[in-house]
C-alpha positions in Angstrom: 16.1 6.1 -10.2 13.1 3.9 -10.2 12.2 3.3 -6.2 10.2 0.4 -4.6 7.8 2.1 -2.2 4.2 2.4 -2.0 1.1 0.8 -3.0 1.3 -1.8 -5.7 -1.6 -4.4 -6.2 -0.5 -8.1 -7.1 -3.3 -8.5 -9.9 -5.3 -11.7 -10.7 -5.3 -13.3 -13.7 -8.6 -13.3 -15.5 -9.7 -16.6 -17.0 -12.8 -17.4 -19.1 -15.2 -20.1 -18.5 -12.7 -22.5 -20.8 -9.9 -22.3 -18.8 -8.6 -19.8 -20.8 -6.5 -16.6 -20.5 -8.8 -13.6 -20.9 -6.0 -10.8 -22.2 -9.3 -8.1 -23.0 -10.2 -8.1 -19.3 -6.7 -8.3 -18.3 -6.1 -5.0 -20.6 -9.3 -3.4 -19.1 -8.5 -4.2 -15.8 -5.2 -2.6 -15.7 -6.5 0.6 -17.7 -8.7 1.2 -14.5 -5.9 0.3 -12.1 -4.0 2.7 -13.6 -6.8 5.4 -13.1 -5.5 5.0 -9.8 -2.9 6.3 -7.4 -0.9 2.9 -7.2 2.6 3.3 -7.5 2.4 -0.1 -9.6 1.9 -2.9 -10.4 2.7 -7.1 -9.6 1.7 -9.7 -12.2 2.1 -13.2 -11.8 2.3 -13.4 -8.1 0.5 -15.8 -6.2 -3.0 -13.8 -6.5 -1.9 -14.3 -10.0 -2.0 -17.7 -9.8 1.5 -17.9 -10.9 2.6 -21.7 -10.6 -1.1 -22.5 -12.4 0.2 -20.4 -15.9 2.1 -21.4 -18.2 5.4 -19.7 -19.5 4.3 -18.9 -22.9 1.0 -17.4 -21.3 3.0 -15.7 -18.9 5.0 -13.8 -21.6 1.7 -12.5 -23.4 0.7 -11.6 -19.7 3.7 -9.3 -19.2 3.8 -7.6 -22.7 0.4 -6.9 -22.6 0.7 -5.4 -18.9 3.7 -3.2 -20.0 1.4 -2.1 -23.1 -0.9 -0.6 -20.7 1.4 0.2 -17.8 2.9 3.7 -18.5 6.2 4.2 -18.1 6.4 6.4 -14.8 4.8 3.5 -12.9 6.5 0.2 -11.8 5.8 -2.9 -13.2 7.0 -6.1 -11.2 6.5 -9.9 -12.5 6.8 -13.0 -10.5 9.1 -15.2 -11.8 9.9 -17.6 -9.1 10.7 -21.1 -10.0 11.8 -24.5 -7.9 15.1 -24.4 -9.9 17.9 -21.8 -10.5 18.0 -22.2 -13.8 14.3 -22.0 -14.8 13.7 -18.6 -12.7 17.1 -16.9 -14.5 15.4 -17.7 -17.9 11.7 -16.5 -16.8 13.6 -13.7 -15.6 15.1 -12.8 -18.8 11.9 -13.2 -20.5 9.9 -11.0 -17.8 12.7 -8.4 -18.9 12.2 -9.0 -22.6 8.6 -7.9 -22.4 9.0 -4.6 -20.3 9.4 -5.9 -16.7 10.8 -3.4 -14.5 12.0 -6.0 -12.0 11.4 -9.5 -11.1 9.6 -11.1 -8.0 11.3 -14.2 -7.2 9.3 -16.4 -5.0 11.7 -19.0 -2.5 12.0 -22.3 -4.2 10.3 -24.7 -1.8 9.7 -28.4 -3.1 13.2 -29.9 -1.7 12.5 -28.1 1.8 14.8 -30.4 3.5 17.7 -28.9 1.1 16.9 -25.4 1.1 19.7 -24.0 3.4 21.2 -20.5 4.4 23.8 -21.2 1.6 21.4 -22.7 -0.4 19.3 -20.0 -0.7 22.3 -17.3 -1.1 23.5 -19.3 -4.4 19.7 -19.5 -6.1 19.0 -15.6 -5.4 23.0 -14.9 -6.2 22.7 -16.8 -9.5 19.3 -14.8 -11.0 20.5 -11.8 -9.3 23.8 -12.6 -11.9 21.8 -13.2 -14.4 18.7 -10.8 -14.8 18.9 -7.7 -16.7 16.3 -6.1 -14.4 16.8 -5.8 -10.3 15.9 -8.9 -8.3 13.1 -8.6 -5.5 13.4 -11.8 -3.0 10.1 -12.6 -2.0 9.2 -14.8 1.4 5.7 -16.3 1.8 6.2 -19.5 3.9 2.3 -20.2 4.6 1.9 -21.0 0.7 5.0 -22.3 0.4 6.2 -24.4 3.4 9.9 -22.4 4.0 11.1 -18.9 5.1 14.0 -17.1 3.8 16.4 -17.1 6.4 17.0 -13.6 7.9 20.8 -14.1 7.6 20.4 -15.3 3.7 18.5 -12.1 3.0 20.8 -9.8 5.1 23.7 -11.6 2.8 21.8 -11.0 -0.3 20.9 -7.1 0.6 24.0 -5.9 -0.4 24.3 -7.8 -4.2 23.9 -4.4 -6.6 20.7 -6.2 -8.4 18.8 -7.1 -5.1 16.7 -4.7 -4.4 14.6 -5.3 -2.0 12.3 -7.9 -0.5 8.4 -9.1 0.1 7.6 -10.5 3.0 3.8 -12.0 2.7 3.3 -13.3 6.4 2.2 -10.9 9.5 4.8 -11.9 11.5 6.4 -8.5 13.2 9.2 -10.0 14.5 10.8 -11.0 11.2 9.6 -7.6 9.4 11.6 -5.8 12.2 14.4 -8.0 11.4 14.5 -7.0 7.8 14.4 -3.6 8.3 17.0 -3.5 10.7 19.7 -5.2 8.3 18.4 -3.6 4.8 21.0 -1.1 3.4 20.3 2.1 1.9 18.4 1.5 -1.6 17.1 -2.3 0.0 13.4 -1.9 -0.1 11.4 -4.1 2.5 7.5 -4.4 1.1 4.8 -6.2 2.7 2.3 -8.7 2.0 -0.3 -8.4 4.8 -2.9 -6.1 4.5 -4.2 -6.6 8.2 -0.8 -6.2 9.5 0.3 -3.0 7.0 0.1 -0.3 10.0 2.4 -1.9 12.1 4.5 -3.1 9.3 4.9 0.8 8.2 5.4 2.0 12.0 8.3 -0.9 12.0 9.5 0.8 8.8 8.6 -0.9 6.2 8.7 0.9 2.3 5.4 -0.4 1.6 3.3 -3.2 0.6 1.8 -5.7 -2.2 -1.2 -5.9 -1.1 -4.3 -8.2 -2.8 -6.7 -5.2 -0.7 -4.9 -2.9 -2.8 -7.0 -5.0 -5.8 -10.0 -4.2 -4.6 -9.6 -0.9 -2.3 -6.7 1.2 -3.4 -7.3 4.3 -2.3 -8.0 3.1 1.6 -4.3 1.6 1.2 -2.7 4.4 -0.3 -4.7 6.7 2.4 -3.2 4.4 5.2 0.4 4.7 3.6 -0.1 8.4 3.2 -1.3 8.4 6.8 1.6 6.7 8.3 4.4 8.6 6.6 2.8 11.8 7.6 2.8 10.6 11.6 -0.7 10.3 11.4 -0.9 7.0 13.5 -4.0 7.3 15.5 -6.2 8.4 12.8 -4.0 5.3 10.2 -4.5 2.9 13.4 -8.0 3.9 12.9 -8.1 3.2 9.2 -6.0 0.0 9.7 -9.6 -1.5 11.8 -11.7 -0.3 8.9 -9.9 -2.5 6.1 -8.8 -5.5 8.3 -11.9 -7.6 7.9 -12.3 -7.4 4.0 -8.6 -7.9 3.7 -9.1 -11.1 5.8 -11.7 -12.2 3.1 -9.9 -11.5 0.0 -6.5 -13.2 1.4 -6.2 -15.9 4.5 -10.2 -17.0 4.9 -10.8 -17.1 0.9 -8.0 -16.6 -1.2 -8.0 -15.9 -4.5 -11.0 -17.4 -5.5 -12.4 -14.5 -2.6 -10.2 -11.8 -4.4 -11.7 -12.3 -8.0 -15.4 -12.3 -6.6 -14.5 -8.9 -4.8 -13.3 -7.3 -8.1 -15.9 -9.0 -9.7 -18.7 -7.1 -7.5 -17.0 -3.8 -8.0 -17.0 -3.6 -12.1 -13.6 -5.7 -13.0 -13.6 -8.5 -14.3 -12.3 -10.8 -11.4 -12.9 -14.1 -13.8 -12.7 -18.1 -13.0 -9.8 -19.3 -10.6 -8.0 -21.9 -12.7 -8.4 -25.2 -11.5 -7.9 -27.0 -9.3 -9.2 -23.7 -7.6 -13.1 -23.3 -7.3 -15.3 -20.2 -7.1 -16.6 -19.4 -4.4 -20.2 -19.8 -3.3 -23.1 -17.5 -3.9 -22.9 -16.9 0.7 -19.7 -15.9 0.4 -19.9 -13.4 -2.4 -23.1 -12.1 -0.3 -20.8 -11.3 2.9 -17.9 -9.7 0.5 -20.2 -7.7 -1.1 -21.4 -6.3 2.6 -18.0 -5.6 3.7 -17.0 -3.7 0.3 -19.9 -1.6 1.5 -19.1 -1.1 5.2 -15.7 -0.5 4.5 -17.1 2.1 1.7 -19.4 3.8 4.0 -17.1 3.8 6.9 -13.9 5.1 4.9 -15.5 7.8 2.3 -12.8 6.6 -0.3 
């Protein structure tokens, strides 16, 4: 049975200079992901710049990711949408093209609206309705709400939810997940800075947009935990903190594709209205990809 722990990497989208979806760098970018140990991997997340792709774009994004994802590792596609009905139908096209599961983002845009019981009906209804299991996924500093612990408890026990991504560092809401998931409800992580703890709470593992960039360190610090290696994982956890700042909460996406694009992928144009980031900023990545390298050995 196909299990969601580990290391998976939430992949940018590469765009060329028109604006337009580059599916050779997205094809040679995944052949080298795959050279790694990740467990898998997420397309069309938010450091996929999900809500900025189209649908049709998004299916040639999926098919050709399951082209180069073999079979014995996961591959996970956002489909999260602001109604019920637009997320079941991504969902069933996600599964069309070789999705192993779905990422459904919160809706977000009627905030006022979104209730407990609001929430359990939208999950409940693409759970229903998806031919591949259903992974909730919480990330209320992009998107303005939080999954209420109660709807996600309710939800943990539907046979096609699977588990849940929590993107924020808050500890007392990872703690509360993993105290109500059943058996088989995975509870995977979106904070790189905040992975240690979130593993020593016990958390399955994370989705982590370091993971792009530095999958080895992550898979070492997962490795690390589940072996009861804390101090010398604690240690580790210092090492990757500040580059995982850069690539996530300080610069974002833009910050994640000029990493990848310093260490041979091709990280590509953010799609606008997102900008590159300046030639100072690329300059202080590029040092911490090499202090972290020179610290860490991986």
């Amino acid at each position: 049975m196909m299990t969601f722990s580990g290391v998976f990497a939430p992949i940018p989208t590469p765009f060329a200079d028109d604006g337009e979806i580059d599916l050779a760098a997205w094809r040679d970018n995944i052949d080298r992901w795959m050279g790694t140990g990740l467990h898998g991997l997420v397309v069309l997340g938010t450091n996929g710049e999900a809500p900025l792709v189209d649908d049709d774009e998004a299916d040639r994004l999926i098919a050709a990711a399951r082209e180069r994802v073999p079979a014995d590792r996961v591959l996970i596609a956002g489909t999260g949408r602001q109604s019920t009905r637009s997320a079941i139908l991504a969902s069933r096209r996600a599964a069309d093209r070789g999705a192993d599961a779905v990422l459904v983002r919160t809706p977000s845009y009627f905030k006022g609206q979104l209730t407990t019981s609001t929430f359990i009906r939208h999950y409940t209804g693409v759970a229903d309705a998806s031919p591949v299991p259903v992974l909730l996924y919480n990330f209320s500093a992009l998107t303005g709400v939080t999954l209420p612990v109660e709807a996600a408890a309710a939800l943990s026990i539907h046979e096609n939810i699977v588990g849940l991504k929590e993107s924020g560092p808050d500890m007392s809401y990872v703690g509360d997940l993993v105290g109500l998931a059943p058996d088989g409800f995975s509870v995977l992580v979106g904070s790189a800075p905040t992975f240690f703890s979130s593993l020593a709470l016990g958390a399955h593992g994370g989705i982590l947009a370091l993971a792009c960039v530095a999958p080895a360190a992550c898979l070492r610090l997962y490795e690390l935990v589940h072996a009861g290696c804390y101090d010398e994982a604690r240690e580790l956890q210092r090492h990757v903190t500040p580059l995982a700042k850069l690539v996530t909460s300080i610069h974002g996406i833009p910050g994640l594709k000029a990493a990848l694009s310093l260490i041979g992928y091709v990280g590509g144009r953010p799609r606008l209205p997102l900008e590159p980031v300046g030639d100072d900023v690329v300059a202080h990545i590029r040092r911490q990809i090499d202090l972290l390298s020179d610290e860490t050995h991986l």
